[in-house]
C-alpha positions as CSV (number, residue, x, y, z in Angstrom):
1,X,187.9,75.7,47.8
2,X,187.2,76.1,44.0
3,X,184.9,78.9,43.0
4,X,182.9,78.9,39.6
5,X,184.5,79.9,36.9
6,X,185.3,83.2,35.6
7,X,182.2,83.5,33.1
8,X,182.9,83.8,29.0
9,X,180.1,86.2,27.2
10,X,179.4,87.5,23.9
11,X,177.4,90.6,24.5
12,X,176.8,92.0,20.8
13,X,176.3,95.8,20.9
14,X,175.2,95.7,24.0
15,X,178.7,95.4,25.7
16,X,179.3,99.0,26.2
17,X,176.3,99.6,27.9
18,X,176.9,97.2,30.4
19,X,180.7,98.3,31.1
20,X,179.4,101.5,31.2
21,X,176.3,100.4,33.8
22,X,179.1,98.6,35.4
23,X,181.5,102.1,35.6
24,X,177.8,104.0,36.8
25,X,177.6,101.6,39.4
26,X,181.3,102.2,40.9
27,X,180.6,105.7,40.6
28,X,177.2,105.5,42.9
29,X,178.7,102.9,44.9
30,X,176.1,100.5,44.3
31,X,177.1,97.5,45.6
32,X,177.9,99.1,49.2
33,X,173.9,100.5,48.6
34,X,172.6,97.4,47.8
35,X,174.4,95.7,51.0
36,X,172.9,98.3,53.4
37,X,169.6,97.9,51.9
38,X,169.3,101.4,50.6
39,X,165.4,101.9,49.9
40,X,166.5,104.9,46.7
41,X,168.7,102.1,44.7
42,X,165.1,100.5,43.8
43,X,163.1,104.1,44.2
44,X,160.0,101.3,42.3
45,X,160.3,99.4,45.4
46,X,158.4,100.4,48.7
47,X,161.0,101.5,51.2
48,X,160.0,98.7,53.6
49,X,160.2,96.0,51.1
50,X,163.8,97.0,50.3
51,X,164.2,97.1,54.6
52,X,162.5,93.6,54.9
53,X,163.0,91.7,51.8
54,X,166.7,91.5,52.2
55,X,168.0,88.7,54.5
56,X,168.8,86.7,51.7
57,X,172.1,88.5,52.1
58,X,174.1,87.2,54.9
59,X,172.3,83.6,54.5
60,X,175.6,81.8,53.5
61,X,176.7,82.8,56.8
62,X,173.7,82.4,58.7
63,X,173.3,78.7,56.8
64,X,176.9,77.8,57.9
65,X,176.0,78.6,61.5
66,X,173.0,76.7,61.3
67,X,174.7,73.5,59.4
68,X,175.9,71.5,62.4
69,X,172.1,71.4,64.0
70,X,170.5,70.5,61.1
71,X,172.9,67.9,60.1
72,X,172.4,66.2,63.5
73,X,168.6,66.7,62.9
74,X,168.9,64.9,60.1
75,X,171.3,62.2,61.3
76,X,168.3,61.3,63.9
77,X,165.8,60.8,61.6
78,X,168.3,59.1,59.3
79,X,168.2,56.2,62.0
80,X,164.4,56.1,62.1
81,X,164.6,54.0,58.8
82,X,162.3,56.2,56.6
83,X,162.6,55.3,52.7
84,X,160.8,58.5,51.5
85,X,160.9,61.7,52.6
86,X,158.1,63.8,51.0
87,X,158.5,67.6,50.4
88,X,154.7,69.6,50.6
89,X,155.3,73.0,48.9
90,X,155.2,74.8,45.7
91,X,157.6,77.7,44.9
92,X,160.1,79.2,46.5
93,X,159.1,76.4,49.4
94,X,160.2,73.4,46.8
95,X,161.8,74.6,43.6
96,X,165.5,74.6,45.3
97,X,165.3,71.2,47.4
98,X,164.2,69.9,44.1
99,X,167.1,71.3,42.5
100,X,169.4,70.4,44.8
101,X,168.2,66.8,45.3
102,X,168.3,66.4,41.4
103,X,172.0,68.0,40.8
104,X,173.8,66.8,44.2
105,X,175.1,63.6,45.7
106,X,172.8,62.3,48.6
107,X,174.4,59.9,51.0
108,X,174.5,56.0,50.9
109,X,171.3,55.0,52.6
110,X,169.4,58.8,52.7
111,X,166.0,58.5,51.9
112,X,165.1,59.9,48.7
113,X,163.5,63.3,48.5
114,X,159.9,63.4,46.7
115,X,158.3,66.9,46.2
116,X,154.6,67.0,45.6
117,X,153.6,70.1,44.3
118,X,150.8,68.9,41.8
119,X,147.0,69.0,42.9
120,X,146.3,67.0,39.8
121,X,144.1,63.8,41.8
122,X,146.6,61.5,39.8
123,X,149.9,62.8,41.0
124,X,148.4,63.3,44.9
125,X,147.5,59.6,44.5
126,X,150.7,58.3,42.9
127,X,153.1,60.1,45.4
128,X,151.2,58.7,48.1
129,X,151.4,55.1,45.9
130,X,155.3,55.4,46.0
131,X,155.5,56.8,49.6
132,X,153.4,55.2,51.4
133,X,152.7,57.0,54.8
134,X,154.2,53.9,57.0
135,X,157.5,54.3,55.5
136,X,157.6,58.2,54.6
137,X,158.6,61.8,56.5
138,X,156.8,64.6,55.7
139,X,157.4,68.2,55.1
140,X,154.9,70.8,55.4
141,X,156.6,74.1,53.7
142,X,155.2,76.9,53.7
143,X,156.5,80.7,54.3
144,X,152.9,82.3,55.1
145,X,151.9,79.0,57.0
146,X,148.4,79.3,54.6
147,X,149.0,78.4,51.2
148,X,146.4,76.3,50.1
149,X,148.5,73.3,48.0
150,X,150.9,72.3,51.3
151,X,147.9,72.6,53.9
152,X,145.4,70.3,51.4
153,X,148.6,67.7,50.9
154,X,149.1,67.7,54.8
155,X,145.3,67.2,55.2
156,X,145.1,64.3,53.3
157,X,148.3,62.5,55.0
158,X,147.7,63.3,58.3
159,X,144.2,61.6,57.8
160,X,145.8,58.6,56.1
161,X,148.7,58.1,59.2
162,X,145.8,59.2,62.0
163,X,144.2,56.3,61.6
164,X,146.9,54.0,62.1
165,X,149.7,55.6,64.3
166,X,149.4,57.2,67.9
167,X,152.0,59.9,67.3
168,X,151.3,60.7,63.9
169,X,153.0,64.3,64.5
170,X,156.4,62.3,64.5
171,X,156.5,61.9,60.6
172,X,155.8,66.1,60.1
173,X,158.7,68.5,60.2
174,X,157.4,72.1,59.1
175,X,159.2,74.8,57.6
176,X,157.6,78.8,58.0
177,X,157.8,81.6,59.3
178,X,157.6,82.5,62.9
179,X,154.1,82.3,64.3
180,X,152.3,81.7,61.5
181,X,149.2,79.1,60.8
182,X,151.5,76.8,60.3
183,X,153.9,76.9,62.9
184,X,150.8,76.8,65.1
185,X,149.6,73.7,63.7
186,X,153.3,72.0,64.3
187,X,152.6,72.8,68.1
188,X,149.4,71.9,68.7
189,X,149.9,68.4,66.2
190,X,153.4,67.9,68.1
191,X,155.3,68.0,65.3
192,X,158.8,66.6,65.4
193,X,160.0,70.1,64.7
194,X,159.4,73.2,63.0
195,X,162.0,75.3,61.6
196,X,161.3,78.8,61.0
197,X,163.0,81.0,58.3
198,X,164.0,84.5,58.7
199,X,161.2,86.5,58.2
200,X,163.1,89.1,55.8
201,X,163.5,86.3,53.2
202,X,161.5,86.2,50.6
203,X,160.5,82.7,49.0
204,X,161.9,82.6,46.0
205,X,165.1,84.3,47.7
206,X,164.8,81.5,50.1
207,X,167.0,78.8,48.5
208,X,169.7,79.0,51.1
209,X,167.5,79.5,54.0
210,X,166.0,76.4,56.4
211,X,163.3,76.2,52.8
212,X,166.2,74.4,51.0
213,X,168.8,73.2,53.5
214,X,166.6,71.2,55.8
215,X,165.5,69.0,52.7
216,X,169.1,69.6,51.9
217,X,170.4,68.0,55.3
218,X,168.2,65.1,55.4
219,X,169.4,63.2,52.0
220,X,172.3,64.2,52.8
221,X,173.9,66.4,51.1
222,X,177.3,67.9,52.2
223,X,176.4,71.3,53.5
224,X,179.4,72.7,54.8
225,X,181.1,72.8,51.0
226,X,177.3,73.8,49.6
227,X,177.1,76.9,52.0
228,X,181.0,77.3,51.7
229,X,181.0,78.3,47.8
230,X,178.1,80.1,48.6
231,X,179.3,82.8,51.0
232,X,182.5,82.9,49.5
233,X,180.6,84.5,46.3
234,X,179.1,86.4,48.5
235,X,182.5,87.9,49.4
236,X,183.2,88.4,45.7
237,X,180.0,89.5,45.3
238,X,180.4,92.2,48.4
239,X,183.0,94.5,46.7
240,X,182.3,98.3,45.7
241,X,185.5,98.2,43.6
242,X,186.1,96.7,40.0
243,X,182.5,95.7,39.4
244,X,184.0,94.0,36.3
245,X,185.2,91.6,38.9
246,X,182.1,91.3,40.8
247,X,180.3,88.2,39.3
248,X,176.8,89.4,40.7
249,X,176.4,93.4,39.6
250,X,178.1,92.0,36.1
251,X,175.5,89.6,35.9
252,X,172.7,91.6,36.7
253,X,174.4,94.6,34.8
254,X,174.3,92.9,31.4
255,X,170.9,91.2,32.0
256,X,169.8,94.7,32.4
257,X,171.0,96.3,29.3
258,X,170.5,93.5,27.2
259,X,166.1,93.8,28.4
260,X,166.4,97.3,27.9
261,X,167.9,96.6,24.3
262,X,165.1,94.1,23.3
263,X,166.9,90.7,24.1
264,X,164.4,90.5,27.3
265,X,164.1,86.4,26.6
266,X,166.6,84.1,28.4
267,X,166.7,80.5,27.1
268,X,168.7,78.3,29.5
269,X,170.9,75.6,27.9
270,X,172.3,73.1,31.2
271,X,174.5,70.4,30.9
272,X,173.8,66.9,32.2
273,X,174.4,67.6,35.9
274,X,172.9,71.0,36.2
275,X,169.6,69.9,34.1
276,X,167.5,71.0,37.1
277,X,168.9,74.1,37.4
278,X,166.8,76.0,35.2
279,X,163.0,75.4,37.3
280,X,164.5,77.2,39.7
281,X,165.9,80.3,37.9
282,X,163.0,80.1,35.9
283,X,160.7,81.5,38.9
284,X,163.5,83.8,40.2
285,X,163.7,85.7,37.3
286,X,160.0,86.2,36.0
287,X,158.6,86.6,39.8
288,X,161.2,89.2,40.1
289,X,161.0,90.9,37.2
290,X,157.7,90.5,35.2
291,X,155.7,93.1,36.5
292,X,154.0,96.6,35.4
293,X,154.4,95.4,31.6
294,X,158.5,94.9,31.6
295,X,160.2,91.8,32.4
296,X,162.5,89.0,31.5
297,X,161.3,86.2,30.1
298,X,162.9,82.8,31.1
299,X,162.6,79.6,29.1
300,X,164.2,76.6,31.1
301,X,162.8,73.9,28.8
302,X,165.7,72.3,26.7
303,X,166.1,73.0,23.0
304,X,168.4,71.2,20.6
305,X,170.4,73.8,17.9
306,X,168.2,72.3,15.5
307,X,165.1,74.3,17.6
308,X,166.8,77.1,18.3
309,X,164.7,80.3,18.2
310,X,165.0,82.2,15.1
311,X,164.4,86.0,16.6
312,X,167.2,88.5,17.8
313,X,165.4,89.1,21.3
314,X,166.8,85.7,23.5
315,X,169.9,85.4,25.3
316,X,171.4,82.2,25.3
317,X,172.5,80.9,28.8
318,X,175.1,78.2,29.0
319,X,174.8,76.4,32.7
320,X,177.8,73.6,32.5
321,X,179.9,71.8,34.9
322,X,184.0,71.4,33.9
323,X,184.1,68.6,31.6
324,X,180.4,68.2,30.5
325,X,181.4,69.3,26.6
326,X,178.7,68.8,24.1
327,X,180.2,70.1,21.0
328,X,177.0,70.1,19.1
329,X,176.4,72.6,21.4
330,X,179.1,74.4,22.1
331,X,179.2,75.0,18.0
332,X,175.6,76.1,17.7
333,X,176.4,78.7,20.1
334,X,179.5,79.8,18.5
335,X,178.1,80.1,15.4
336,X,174.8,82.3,17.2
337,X,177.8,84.7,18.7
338,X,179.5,85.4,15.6
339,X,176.2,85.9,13.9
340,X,175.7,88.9,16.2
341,X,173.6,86.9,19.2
342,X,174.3,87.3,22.7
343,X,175.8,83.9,25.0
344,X,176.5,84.0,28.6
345,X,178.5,81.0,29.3
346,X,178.8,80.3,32.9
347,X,180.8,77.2,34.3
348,X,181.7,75.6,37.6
349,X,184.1,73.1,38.2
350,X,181.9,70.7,40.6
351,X,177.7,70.8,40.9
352,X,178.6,70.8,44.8
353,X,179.1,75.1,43.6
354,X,175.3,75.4,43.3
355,X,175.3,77.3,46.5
356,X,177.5,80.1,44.8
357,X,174.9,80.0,41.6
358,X,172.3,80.5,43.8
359,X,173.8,83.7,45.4
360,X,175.4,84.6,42.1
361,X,171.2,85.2,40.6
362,X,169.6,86.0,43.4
363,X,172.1,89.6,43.6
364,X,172.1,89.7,40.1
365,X,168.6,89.7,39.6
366,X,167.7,92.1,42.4
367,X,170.4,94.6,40.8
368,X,168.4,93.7,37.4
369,X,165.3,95.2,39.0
370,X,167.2,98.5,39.4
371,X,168.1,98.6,35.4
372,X,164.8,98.0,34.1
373,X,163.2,100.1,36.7
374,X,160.4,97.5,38.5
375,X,160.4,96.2,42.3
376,X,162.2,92.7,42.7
377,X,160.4,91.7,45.3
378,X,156.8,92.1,45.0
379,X,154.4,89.6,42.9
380,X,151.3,91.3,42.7
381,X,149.5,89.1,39.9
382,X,150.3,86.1,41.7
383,X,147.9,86.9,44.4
384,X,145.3,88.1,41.9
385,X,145.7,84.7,40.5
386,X,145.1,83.2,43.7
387,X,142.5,85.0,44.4
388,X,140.3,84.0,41.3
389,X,141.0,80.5,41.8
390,X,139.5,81.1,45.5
391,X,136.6,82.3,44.2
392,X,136.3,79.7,41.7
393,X,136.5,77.1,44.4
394,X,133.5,78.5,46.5
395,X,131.3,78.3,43.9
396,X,128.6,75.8,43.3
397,X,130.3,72.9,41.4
398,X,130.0,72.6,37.7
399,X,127.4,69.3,36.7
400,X,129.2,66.8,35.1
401,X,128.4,67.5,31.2
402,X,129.0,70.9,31.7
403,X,132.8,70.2,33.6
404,X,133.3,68.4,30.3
405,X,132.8,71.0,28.4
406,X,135.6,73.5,29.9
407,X,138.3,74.4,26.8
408,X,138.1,72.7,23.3
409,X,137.9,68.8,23.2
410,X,140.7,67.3,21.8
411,X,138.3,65.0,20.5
412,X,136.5,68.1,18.6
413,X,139.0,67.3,15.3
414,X,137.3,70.2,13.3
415,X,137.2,72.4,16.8
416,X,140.5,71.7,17.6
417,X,141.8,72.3,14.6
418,X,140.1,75.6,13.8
419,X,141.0,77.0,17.3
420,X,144.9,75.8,17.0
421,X,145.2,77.7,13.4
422,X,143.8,80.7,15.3
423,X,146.1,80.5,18.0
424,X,149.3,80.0,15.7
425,X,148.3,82.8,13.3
426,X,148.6,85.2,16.9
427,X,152.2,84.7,17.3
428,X,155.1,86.7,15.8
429,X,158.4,87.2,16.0
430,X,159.3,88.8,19.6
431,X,156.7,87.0,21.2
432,X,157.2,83.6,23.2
433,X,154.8,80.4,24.2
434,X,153.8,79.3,27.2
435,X,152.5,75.6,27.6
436,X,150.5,75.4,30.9
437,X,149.8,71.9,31.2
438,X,147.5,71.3,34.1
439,X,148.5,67.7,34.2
440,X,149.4,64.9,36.3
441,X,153.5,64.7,35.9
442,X,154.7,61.3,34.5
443,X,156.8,60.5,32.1
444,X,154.5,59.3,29.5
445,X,152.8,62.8,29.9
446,X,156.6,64.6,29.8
447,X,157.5,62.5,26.7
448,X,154.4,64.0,24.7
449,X,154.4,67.5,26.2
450,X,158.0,67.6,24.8
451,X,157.1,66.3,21.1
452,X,154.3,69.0,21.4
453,X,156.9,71.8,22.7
454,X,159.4,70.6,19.6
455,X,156.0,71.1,17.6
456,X,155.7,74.7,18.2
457,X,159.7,75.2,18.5
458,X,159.8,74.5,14.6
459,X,156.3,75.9,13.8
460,X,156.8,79.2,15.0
461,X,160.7,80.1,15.5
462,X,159.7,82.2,19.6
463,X,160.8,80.3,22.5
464,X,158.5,78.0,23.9
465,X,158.0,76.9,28.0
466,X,156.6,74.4,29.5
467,X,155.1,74.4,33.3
468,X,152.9,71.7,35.2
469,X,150.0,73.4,36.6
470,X,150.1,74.9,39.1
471,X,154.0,75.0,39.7
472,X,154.1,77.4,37.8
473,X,151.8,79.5,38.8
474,X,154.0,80.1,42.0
475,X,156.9,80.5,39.4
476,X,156.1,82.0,35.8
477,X,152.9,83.3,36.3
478,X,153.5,86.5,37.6
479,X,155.5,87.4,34.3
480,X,152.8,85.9,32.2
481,X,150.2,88.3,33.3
482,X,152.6,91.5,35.1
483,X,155.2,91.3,32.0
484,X,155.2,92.3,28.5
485,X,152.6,91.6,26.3
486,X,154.2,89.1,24.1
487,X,153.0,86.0,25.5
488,X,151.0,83.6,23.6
489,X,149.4,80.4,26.0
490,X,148.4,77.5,25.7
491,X,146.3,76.1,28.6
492,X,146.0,72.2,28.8
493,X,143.8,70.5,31.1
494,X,142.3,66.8,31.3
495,X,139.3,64.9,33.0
496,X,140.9,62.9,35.7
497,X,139.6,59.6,35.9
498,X,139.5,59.1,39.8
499,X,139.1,62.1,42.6
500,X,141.2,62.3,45.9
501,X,138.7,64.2,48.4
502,X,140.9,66.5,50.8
503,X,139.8,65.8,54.4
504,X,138.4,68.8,56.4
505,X,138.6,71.0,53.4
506,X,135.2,70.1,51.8
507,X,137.1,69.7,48.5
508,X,138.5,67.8,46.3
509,X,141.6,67.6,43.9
510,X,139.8,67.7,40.9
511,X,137.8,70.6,42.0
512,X,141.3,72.2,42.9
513,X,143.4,72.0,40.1
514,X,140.2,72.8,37.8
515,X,139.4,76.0,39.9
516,X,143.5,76.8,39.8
517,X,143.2,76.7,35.9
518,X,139.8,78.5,35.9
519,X,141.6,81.3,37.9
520,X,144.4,81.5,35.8
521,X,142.4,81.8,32.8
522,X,140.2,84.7,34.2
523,X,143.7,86.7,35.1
524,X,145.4,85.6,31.2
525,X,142.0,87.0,29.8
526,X,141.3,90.0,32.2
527,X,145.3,90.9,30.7
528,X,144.1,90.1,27.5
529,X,146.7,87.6,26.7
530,X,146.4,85.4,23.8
531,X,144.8,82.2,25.1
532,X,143.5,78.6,23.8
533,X,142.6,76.0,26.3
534,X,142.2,72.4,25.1
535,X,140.5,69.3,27.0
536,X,142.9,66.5,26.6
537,X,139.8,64.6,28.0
538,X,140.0,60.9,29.7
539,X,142.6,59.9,27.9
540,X,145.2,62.5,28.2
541,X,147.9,61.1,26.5
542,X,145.8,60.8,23.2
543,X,144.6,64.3,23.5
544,X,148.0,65.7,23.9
545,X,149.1,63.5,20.1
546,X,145.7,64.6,18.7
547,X,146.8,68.3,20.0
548,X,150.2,68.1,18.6
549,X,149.0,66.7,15.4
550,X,146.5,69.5,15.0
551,X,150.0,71.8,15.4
552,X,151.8,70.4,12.2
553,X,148.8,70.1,10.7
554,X,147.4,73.6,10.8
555,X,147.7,76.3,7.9
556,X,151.0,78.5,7.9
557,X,149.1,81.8,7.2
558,X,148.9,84.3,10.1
559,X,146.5,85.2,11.7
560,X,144.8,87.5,14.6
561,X,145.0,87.8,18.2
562,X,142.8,85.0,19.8
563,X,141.4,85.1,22.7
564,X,139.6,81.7,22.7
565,X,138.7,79.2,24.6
């Protein structure tokens, strides 16, 4: 079968470190270390997270052993007639069956696939609008069986089928670990399955586990030639010899060398078909990697040349199916290389190879760990994170004025302004933007948070991402507050109009996502990250233009760090 192409980079002055990373590697025999899970090739790493964190490798093989059951699992629920299957998880649980349901073919008369991984009350109440629980399937995903998002979304559908079907347990497949929460509550709800993931996976690792081909299976998508090009780069990827050859210690070789050199930013450029790629590379690279102040930061939101960043420190990373040309493109980048910037230009022939890309980064950013000396499989500030937001939700709830008054009101003109022109005057060259929009997604609200990225693209010359809260707290975050101190943020929240109360809980989605922001603040500010939050208010799409217009607005002298609110 076709493999992805052999990859074309420019690697400026760094190419002799990575050839001779590459020769070190050989030397030490690496590969064959990394293979046998050797604890001392990641001496950062605990010795039993090395021994238990590495499943991930064999699960091309293990997938293709799998991939006649599920596909008759999914052939069986195909003839049930749903018209929506709906994906509960956030992270490594979702961000690959959203990828693959965006990128691949799904099969005439597969359900489409719908992830909710929002708590905003306006996104829980618009995916249940378009999925209505009569006609939709539902999966629980989850690798601890307790994260909070998946069990509150289950919570609130079981209540809403309960009520009107006598096997409600029928329309719930989960996916976990064995015997956790959730796998008890698939057996003692009757479930129509559960499917548990090896336990030595870790989620973001998890793309090629049950996490990503049950959703996989059940719109159809052709898993034998998915799982194929995976674990035959796995094969290339196994050799000890000619690690010039191997596509995932070259990867993570020069990813390495080019952090350790200062380019430690990584802004993804897909073409058409691959557009999705980058939400899920996004999280395995700054999970991964951003911790005890190093990291890699990865911006997955699309800029045109025109926006390109103006600094020395990002790698440019060309994802492109055969035949997808934009010249545009293609000439911006040329003209980057030969002015001394480093392009990695990787292409497959088919998007059916994303099974190969998704081996190709998960070995290349474990070897990456190695180089810039942190442990690739720990995310300590993500539970921190958590754990504020927690404690934000037990607490008495805010009265309504005072809810209100939570960041700087858009509406606040001379407020708003005065806090923007801070903000901006904070960031420099070698630092980067983070837009953390703890909004409801919908394309009114994408089409303005992308005039407002462009904004700060051509204001400030760093790259710039953009997350939906709190996706990307089980993705980014961990690099925004573990990582290097060179992010600037820019917290976005809104006053939802109607609430969605989560039976059982004793909550609500407002008082979620509010206490998930609240919780992420307190981690930003205990780092002592640069930080403005803004209320877009009732109206959120007029607060984010009155936001962006207080961007091209504000003065162009610099400033000091904020730390405002």
């Amino acid at each position: 079968m076709p493999s992805s192409r052999e990859p074309r980079w420019d690697l400026a002055e760094v190419g002799p470190a990575v050839a001779d990373r590459l020769r070190n590697w050989e030397s030490s025999s690496a590969v064959p270390r990394i293979w046998a899970r050797d604890p001392a090739f990641w001496p950062q790493a605990p010795a039993e997270d090395v021994r238990t964190r590495l499943g991930w490798l064999t699960a091309p093989e293990d997938g293709l052993a799998r991939q006649a059951e599920l596909t008759r699992f999914a052939e069986e629920a195909a003839r049930d007639g749903y018209a929506h299957i709906v994906l509960f998880g956030m992270g490594g649980s979702s961000l690959a069956s959203d990828v693959m349901a965006r990128s691949l073919p799904r099969a005439p008369g597969r359900p489409n696939l719908e992830i909710l991984d929002s708590t905003h009350p306006a996104a829980v109440r618009s995916c249940f609008e378009r999925a209505p629980p009569e006609r939709s399937l539902y999966i629980v995903s989850s690798k601890s069986g307790t994260t909070l998002e998946p069990n509150a979304f289950f919570e609130t559908a079981w209540a809403r089928l309960a009520a009107a079907d006598r096997e409600p347990g029928r329309r719930f497949i989960a996916i976990t670990d064995p015997g956790t929460p959730l796998a008890r509550l698939a057996e003692q709800h009757r479930f129509r399955a559960c499917f548990t993931a090896p336990p030595d996976v870790g989620g973001r690792y998890s793309a090629l586990t049950v996490f990503g081909l049950v959703p996989a299976a059940l719109i159809g998508v052709d898993l034998p030639r998915l799982l194929s090009a995976a674990r035959a780069m796995a094969d290339r990827c196994r050799s000890g010899a000619d690690l010039a050859e191997n596509p995932g210690a070259r990867l993570g070789a020069a990813l390495g060398e080019l952090a350790r050199a200062g380019h430690d930013k990584l802004l993804f450029l897909p073409s058409r078909s691959l557009r999705a790629v980058p939400s899920w590379t996004e999280q395995l690279v700054a999970e991964s990697l951003g911790k005890i102040g190093r990291g890699i930061v990865p911006v997955g939101a699309p800029a045109p040349p025109s926006e390109f960043p103006r600094g020395r420190d990002v790698v440019y990373v060309r994802l492109s199916v055969a035949g997808e040309s934009e010249p545009e493109l293609e000439a911006a980048l040329a003209q980057r290389a030969a002015a001394g910037a480093s392009v990695l230009r990787l292409e497959v022939d088919s998007p059916m190879e994303l099974g190969a890309e998704f081996f190709r980064w998960e070995i290349a950013i474990a070897a990456c760990g190695a180089v810039i000396e942190v442990d690739p499989f720990d995310q300590p500030d993500v539970e921190h994170a958590k754990e504020l937001a927690r404690q934000a939700m037990g607490a008495p709830a805010a009265p309504e004025a005072g809810d209100r008054a939570y960041g700087t009101p858009a509406t606040d003109a001379p407020a708003l302004q005065r806090g923007v022109a801070t903000w901006l005057g904070s960031v420099h060259e070698g630092d980067y933007v983070a837009v953390q929009a703890f909004l409801a997604p919908e394309p009114g609200t994408d089409a303005r948070l992308d005039r407002l990225v462009g904004s700060l693209r051509r204001r400030l010359g760093v790259p710039v991402e953009l997350g939906y809260g709190p996706r990307f707290l089980h993705s980014t975050g961990q690099l925004h507050k573990g990582g290097p101190p060179t992010g600037a943020f820019l917290q976005i929240v809104d006053e939802p109009a109607l609430d969605v109360p989560v039976p059982r809980l004793g909550l609500t989605f407002r008082r979620i996502v509010r206490a998930q922001a609240d919780g992420d603040r307190g981690a930003l500010l205990e780092k002592h990250r640069r930080l403005l939050i803004v209320n877009a208010g009732a109206e959120t799409l007029h607060g984010l233009e009155r936001l962006t217009a207080a961007i091209d607005a504000a003065p162009a002298a610099g400033g000091p760090a904020a730390h405002t609110s």
